[in-house]
C-alpha positions in Angstrom: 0.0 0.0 0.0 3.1 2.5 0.9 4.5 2.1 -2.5 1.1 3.1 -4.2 1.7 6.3 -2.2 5.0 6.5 -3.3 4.0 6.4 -6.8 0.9 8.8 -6.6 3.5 11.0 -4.9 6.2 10.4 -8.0 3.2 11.3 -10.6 2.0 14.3 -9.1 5.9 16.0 -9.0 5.8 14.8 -12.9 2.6 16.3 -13.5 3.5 19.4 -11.5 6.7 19.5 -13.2 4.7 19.6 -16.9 2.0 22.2 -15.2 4.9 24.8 -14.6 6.4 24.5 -17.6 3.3 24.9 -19.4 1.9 28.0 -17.8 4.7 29.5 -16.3 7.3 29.4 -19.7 4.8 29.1 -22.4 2.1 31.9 -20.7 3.9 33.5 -17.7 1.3 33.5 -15.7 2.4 33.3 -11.9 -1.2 33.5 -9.9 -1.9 29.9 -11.9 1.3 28.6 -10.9 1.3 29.8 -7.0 -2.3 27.9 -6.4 -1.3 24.8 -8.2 2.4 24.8 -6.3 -0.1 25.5 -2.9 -2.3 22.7 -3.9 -0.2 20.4 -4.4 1.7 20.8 -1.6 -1.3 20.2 0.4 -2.3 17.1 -1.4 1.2 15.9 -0.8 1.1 16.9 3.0 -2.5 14.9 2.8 -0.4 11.5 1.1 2.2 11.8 3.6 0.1 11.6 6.7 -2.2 9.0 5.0 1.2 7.1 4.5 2.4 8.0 8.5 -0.9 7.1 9.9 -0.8 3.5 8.3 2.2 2.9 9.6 1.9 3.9 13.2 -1.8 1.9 13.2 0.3 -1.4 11.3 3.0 -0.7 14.3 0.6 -0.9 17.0 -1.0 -3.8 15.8 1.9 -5.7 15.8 2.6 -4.4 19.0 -0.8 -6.0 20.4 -0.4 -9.2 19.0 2.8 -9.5 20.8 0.5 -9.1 24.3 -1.2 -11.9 23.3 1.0 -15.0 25.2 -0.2 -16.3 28.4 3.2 -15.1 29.9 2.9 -11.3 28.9 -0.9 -11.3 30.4 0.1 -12.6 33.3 2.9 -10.3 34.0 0.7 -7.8 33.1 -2.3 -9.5 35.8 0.5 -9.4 38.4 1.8 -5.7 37.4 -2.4 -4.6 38.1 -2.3 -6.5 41.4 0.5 -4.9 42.2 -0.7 -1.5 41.4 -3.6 -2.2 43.2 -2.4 -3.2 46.3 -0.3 0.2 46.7 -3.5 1.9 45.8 -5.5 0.1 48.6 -2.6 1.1 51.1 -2.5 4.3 50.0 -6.2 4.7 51.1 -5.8 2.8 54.2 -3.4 5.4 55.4 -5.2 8.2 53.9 -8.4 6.8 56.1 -6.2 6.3 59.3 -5.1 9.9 58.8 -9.0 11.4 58.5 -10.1 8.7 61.8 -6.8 10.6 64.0 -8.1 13.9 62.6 -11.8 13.4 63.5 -10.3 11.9 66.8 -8.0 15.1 67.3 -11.1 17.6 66.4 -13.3 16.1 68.8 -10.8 16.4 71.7 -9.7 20.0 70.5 -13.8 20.6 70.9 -13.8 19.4 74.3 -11.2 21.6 75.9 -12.7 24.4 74.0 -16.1 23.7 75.4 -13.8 23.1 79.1 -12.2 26.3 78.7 -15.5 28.4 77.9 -17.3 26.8 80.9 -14.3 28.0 82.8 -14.6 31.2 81.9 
């Protein structure tokens, strides 16, 4: 499929090539020759991230099929539980921290309630 590209690509320099020599030497006329040296720049800008995309979609293909042994799903099954289990620590400590600041609120309420009644 790249080398179709590659050829439309090779044509459309010929053609432009034949274009500009036509208008420009023959009939000198530069607006002409401006738009159609803009447009196909564009269309080749167009080929060449038709041609790019393919490639980087074919790439990550290949780079799924590769995931597809038992051994690379299980490392990856072990990598999540991993992951997971530093998560649920994470909010285990994160919880301890909220029950010691409840607990510390409620006994900085107290002495403030003790010191009001005091005075």
């Amino acid at each position: 499929m790249k080398s179709l590209y590659y050829i439309i690509i090779v044509f459309i320099f010929i053609i432009e090539y034949y274009i500009f020599y036509v208008i420009y030497i023959k009939m000198k006329n530069i607006p002409i020759v401006i738009f159609i040296i803009l447009f196909s720049i564009i269309l080749l800008n167009s080929l060449y991230l038709k041609i790019s995309c393919n490639t980087t979609i074919e790439g990550l293909e290949t780079k799924n099929t590769d995931k597809t042994n038992s051994n690379a799903n299980d490392d990856d099954d072990e990598d999540i539980k991993q992951r997971f289990n530093k998560l649920q620590e994470k909010v285990n400590k994160i919880q301890d921290q909220i029950v010691d600041a409840e607990k510390s609120n409620n006994e900085n309420a107290q002495t403030l309630k003790q010191l009001k009644n005091k005075s």
